[in-house]
N, CA, C and O atoms as a printed pandas DataFrame, in Angstrom:
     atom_number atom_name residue_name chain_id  residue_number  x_coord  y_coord  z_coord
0              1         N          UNK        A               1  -21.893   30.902  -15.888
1              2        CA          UNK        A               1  -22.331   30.820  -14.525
2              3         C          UNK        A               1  -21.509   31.801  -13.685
3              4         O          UNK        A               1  -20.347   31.993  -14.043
4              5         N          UNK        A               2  -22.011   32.489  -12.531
5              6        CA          UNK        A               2  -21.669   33.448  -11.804
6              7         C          UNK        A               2  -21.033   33.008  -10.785
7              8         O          UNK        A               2  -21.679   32.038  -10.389
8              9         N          UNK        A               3  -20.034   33.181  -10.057
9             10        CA          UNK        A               3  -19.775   32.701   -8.571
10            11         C          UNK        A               3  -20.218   33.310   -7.251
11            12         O          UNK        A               3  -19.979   34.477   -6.942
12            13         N          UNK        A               4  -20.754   32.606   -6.637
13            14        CA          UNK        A               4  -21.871   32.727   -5.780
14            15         C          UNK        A               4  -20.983   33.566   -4.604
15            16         O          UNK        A               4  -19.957   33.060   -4.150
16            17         N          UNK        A               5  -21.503   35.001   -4.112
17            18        CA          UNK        A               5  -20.678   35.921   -2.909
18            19         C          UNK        A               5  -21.348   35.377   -1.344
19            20         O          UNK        A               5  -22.354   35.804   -0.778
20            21         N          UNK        A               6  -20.521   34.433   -0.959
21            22        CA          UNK        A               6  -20.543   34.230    0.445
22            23         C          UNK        A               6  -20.481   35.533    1.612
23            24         O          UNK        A               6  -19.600   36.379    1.460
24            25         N          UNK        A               7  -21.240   35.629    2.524
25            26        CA          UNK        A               7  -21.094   36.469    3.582
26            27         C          UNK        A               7  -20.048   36.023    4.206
27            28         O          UNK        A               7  -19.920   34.799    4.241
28            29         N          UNK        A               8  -18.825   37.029    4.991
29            30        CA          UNK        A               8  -17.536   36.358    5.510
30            31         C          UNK        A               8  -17.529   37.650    6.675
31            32         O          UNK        A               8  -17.547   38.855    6.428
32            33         N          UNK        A               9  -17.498   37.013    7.941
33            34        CA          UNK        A               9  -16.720   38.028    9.250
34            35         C          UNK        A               9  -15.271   38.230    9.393
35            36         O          UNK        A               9  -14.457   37.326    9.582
36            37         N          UNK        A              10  -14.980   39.628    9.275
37            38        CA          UNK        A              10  -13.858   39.855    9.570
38            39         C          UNK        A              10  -13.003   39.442    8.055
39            40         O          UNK        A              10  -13.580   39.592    6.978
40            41         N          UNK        A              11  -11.612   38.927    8.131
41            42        CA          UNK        A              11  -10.912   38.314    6.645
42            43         C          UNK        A              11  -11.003   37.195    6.378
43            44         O          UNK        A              11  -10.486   37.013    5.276
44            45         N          UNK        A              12  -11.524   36.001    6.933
45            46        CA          UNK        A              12  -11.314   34.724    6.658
46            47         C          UNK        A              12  -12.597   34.230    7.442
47            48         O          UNK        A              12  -13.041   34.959    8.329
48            49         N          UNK        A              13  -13.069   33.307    7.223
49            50        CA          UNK        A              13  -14.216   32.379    7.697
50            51         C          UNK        A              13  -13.899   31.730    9.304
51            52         O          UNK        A              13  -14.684   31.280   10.140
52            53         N          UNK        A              14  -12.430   31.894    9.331
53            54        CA          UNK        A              14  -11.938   30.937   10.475
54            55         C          UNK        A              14  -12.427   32.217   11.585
55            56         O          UNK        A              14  -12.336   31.801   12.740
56            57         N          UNK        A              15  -12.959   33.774   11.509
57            58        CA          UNK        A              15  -13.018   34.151   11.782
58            59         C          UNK        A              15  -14.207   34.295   12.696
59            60         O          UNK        A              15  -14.418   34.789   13.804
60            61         N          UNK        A              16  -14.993   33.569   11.644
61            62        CA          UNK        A              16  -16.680   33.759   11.991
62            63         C          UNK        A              16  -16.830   32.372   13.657
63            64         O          UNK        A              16  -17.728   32.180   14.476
64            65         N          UNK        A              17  -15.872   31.928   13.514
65            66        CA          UNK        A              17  -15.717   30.482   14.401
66            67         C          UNK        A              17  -15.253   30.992   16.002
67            68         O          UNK        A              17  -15.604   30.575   17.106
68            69         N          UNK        A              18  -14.272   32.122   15.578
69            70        CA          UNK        A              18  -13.407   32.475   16.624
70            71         C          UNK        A              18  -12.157   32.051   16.973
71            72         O          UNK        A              18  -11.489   32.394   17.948
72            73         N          UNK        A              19  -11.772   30.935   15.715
73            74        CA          UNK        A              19  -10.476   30.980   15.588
74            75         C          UNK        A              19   -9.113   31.996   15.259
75            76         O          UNK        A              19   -7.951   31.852   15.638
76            77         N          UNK        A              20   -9.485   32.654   14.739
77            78        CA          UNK        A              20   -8.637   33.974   13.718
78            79         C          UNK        A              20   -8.364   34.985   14.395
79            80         O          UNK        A              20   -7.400   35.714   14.161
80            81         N          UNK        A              21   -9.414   35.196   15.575
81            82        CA          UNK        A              21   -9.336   36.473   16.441
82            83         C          UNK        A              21   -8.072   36.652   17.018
83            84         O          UNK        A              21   -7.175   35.862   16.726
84            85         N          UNK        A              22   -7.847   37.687   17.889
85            86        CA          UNK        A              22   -6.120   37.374   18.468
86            87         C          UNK        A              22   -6.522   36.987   19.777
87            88         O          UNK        A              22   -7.698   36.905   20.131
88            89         N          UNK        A              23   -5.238   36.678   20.701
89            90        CA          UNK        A              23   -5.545   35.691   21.814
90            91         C          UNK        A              23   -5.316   36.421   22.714
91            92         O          UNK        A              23   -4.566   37.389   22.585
92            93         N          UNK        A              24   -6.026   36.057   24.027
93            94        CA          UNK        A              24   -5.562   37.258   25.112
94            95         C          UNK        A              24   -4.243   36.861   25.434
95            96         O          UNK        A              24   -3.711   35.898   24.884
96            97         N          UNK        A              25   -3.541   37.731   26.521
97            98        CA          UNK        A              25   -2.496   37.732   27.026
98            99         C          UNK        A              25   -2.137   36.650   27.876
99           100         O          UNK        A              25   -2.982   36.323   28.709
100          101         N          UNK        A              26   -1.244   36.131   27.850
101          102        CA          UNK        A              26   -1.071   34.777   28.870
102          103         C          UNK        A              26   -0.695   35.320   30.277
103          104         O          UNK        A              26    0.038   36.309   30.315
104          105         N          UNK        A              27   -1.084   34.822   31.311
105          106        CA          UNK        A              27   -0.979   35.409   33.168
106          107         C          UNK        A              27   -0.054   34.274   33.168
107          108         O          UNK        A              27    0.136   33.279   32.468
108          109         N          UNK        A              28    0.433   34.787   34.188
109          110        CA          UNK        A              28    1.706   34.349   34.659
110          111         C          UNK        A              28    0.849   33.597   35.698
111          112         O          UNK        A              28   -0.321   33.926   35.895
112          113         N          UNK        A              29    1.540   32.415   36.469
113          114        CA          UNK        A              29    0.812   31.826   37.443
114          115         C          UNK        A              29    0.355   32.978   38.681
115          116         O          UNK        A              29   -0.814   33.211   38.991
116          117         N          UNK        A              30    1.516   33.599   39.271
117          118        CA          UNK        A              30    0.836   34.648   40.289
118          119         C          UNK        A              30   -0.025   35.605   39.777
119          120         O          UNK        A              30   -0.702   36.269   40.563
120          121         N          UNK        A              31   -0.109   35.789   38.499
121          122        CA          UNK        A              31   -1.045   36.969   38.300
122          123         C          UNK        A              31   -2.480   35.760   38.161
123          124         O          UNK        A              31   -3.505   36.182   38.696
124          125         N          UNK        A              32   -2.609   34.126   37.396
125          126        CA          UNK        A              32   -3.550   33.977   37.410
126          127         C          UNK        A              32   -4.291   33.860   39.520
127          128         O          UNK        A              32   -5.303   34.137   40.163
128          129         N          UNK        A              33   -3.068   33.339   39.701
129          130        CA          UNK        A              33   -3.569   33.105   40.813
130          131         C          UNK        A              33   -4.255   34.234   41.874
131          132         O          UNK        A              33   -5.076   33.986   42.757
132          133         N          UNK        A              34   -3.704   35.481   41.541
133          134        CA          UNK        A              34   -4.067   36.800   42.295
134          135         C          UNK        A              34   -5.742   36.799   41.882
135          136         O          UNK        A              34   -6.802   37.001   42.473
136          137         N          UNK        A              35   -5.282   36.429   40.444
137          138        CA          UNK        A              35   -7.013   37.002   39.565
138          139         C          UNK        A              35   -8.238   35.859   40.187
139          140         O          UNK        A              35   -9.433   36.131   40.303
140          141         N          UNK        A              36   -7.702   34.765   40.480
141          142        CA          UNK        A              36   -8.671   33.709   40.898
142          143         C          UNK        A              36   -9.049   34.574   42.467
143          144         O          UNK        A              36  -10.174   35.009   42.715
144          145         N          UNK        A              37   -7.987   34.683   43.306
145          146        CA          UNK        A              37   -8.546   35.538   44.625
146          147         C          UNK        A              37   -8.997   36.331   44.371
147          148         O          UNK        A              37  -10.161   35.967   44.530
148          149         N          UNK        A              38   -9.040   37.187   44.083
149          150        CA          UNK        A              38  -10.095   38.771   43.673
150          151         C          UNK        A              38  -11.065   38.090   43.586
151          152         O          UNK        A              38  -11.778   38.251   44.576
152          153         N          UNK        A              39  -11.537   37.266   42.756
153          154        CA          UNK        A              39  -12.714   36.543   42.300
154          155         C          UNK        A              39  -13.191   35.867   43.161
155          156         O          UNK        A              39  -14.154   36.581   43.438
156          157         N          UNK        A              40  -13.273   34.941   43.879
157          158        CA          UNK        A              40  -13.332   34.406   45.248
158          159         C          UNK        A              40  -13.773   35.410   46.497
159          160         O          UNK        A              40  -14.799   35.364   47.176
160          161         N          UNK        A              41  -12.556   36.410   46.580
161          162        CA          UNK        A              41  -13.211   37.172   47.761
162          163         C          UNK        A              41  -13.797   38.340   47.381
163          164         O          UNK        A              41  -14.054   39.153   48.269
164          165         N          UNK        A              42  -14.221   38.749   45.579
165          166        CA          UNK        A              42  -15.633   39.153   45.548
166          167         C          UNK        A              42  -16.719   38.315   45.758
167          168         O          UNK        A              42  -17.703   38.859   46.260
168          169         N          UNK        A              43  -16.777   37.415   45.564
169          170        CA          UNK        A              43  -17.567   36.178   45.496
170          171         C          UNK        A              43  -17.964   36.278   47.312
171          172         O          UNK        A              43  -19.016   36.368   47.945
172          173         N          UNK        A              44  -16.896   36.225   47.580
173          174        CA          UNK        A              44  -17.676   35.593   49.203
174          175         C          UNK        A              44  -18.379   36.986   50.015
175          176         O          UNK        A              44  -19.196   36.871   50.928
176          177         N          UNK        A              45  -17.832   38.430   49.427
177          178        CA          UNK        A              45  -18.702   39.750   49.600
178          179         C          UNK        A              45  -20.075   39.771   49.190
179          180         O          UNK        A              45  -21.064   40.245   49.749
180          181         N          UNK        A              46  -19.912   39.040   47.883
181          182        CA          UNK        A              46  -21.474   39.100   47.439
182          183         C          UNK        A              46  -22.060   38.011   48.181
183          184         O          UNK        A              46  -23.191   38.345   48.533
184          185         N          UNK        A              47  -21.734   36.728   48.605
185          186        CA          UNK        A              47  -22.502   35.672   49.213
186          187         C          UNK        A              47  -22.960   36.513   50.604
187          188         O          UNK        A              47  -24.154   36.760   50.776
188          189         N          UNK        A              48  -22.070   36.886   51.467
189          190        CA          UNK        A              48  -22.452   38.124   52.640
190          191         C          UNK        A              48  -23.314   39.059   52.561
191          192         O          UNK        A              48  -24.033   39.282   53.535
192          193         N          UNK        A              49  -23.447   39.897   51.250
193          194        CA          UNK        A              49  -24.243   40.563   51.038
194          195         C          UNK        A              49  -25.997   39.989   50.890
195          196         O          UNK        A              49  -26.846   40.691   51.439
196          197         N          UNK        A              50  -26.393   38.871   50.231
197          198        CA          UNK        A              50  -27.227   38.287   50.005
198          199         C          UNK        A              50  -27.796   37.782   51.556
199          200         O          UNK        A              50  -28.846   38.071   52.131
200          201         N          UNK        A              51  -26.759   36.988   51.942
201          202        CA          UNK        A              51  -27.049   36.350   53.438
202          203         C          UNK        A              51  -28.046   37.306   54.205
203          204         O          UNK        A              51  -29.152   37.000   54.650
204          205         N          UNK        A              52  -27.301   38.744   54.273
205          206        CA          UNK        A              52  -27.359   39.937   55.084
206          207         C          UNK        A              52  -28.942   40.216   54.777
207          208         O          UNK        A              52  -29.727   40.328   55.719
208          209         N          UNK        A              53  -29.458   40.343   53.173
209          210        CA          UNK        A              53  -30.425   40.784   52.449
210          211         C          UNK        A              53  -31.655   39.354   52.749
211          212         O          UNK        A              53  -32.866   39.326   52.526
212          213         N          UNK        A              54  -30.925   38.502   53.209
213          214        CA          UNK        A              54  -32.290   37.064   53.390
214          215         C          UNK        A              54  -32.615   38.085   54.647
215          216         O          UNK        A              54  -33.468   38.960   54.794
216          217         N          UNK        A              55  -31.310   37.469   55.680
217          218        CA          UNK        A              55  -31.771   37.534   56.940
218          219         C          UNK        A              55  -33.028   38.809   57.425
219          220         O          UNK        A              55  -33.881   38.671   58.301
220          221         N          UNK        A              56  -32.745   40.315   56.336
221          222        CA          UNK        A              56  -33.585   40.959   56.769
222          223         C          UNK        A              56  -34.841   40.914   56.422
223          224         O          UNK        A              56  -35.723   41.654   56.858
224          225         N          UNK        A              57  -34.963   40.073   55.652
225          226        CA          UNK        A              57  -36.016   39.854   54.812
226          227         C          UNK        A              57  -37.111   38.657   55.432
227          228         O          UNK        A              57  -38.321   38.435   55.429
228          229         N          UNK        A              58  -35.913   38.085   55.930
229          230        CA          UNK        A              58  -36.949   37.166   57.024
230          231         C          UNK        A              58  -37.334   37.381   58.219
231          232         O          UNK        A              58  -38.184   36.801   58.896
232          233         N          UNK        A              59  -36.792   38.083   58.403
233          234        CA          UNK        A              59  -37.158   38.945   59.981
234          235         C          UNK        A              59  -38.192   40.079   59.419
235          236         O          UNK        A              59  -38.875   40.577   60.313
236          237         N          UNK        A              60  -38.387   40.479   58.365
237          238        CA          UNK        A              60  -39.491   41.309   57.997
238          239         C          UNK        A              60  -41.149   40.409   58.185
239          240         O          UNK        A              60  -42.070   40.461   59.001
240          241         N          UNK        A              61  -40.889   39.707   57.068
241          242        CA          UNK        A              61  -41.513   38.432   57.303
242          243         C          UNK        A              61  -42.113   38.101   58.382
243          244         O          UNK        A              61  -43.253   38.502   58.617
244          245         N          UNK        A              62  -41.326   37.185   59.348
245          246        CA          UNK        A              62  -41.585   37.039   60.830
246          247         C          UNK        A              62  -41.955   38.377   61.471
247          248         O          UNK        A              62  -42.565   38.029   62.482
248          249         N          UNK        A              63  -41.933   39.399   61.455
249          250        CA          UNK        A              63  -42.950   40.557   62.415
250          251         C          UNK        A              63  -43.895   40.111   61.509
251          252         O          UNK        A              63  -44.656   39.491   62.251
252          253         N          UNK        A              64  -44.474   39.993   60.067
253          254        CA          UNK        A              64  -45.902   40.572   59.316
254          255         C          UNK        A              64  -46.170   38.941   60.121
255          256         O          UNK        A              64  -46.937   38.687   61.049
256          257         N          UNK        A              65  -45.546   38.321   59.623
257          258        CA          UNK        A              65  -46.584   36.793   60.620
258          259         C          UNK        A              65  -46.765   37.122   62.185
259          260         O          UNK        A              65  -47.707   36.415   62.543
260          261         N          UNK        A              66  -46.429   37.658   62.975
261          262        CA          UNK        A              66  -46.563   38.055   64.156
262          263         C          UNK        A              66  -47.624   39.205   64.399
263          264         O          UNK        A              66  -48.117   39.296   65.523
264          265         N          UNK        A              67  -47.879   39.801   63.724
265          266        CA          UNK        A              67  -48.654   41.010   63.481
266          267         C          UNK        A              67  -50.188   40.517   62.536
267          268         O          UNK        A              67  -51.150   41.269   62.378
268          269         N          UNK        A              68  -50.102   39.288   62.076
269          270        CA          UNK        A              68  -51.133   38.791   61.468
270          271         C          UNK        A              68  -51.699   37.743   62.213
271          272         O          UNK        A              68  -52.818   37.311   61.937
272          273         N          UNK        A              69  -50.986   37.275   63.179
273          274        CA          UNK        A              69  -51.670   36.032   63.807
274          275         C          UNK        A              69  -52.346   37.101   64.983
275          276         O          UNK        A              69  -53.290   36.536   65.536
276          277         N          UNK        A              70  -52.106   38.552   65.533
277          278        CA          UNK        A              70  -52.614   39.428   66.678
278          279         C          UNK        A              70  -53.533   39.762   66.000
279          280         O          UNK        A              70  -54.419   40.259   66.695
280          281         N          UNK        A              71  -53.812   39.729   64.747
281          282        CA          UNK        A              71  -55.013   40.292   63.956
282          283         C          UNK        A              71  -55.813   39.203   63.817
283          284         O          UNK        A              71  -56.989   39.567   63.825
284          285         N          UNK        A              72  -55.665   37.718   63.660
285          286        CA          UNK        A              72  -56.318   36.763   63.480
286          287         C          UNK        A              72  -56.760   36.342   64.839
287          288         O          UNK        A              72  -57.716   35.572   64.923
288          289         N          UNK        A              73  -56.229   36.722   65.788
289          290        CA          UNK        A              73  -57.086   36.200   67.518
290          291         C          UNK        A              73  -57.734   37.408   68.053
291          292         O          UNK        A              73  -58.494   37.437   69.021
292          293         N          UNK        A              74  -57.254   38.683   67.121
293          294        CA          UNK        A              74  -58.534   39.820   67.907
294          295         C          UNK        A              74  -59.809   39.692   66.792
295          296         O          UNK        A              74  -60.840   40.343   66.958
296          297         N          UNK        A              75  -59.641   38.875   65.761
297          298        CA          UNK        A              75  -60.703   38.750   64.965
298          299         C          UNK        A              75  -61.836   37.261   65.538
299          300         O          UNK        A              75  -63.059   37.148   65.618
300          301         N          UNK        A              76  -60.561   36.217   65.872
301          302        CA          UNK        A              76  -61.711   35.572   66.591
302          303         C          UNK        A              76  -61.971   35.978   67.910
303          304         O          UNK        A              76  -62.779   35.162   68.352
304          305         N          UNK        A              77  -61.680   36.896   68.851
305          306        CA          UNK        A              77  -62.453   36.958   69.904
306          307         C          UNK        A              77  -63.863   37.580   69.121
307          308         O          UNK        A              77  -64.977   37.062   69.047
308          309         N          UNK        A              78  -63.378   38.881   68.571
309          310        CA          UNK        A              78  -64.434   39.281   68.216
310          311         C          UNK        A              78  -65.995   38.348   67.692
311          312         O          UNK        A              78  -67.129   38.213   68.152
312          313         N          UNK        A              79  -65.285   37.889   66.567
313          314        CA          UNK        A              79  -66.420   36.519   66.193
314          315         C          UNK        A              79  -67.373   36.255   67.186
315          316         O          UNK        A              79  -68.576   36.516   67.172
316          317         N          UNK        A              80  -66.045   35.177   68.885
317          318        CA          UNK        A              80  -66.878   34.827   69.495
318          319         C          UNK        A              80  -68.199   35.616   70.427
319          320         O          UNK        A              80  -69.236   35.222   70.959
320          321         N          UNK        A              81  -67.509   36.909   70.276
321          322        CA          UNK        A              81  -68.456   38.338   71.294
322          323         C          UNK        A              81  -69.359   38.109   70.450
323          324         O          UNK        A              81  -70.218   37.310   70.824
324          325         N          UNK        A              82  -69.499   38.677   69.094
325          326        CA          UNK        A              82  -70.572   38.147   68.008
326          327         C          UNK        A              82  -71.658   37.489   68.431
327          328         O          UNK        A              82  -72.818   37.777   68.726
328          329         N          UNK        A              83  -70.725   36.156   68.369
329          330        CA          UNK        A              83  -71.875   34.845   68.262
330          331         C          UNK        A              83  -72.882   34.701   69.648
331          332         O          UNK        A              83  -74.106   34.741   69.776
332          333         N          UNK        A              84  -72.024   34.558   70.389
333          334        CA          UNK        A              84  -72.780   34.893   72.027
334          335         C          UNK        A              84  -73.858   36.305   71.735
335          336         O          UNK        A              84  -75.022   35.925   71.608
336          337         N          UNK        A              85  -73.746   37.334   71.648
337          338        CA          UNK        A              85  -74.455   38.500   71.567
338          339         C          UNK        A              85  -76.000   37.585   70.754
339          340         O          UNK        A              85  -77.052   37.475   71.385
340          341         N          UNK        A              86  -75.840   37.054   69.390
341          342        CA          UNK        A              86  -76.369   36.809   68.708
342          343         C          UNK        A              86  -76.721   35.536   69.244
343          344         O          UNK        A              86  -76.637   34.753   68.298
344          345         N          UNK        A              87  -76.961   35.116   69.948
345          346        CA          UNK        A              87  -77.369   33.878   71.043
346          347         C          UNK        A              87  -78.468   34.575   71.844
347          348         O          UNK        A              87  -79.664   34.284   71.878
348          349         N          UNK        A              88  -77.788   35.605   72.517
349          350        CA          UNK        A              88  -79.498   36.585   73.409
350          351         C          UNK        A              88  -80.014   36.513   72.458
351          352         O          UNK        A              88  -80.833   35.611   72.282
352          353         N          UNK        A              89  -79.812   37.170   71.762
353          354        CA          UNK        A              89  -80.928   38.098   71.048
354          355         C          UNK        A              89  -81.894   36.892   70.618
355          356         O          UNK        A              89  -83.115   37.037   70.662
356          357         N          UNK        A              90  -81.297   35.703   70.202
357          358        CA          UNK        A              90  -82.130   34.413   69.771
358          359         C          UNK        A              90  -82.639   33.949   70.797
359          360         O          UNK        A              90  -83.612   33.227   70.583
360          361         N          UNK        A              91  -82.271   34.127   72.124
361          362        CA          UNK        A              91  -83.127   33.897   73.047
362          363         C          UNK        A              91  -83.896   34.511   73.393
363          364         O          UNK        A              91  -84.995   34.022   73.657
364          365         N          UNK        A              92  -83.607   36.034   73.558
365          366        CA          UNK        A              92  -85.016   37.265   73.779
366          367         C          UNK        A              92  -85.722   36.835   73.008
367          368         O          UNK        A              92  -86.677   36.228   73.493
368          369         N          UNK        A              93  -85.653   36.903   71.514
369          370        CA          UNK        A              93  -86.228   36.741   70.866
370          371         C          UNK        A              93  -87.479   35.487   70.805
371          372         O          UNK        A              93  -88.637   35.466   70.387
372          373         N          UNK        A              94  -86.749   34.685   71.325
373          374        CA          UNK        A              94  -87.925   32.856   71.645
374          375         C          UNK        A              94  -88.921   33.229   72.419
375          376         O          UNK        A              94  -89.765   32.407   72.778
């Protein structure tokens, strides 16, 4: 009987797990703590940035709804000029 060739990552199996790998560097409390702020006040740049990107976005918005409801009352006057017009004529017409 033959012995069966396992696939293996890296030198050892403990490898394939992510045990075996090497470990990062340990931070010192002020360096973790510096690294947590960076992170945070990128964090609150990007929350600003987004905010910035609604707000214009809703104010885009709000003109096309403003600009669609002036299109929806010059469409019903029109209608009503329409319908009246088309009232003579049903009356000439009688």
């Amino acid at each position: 009987m033959t012995a069966r060739n396992e696939p293996t990552v890296g030198n050892t199996a403990f490898d394939f797990l992510g045990f075996g790998g090497k470990k990062a560097a340990k931070l010192t409390p002020e360096q973790l703590m510096e690294s947590a702020l960076a992170g945070f006040t990128q964090a609150q740049t990007n929350l600003e940035v987004a905010q910035a990107r609604i707000a214009e976005q809703a104010a885009e918005h709000e003109a096309e709804i403003e600009k669609r409801q002036r299109q929806l009352e010059s469409a019903n006057a029109s209608r009503d000029r329409l319908s009246r017009v088309a009232e003579r004529f049903k009356e000439l017409l009688a």
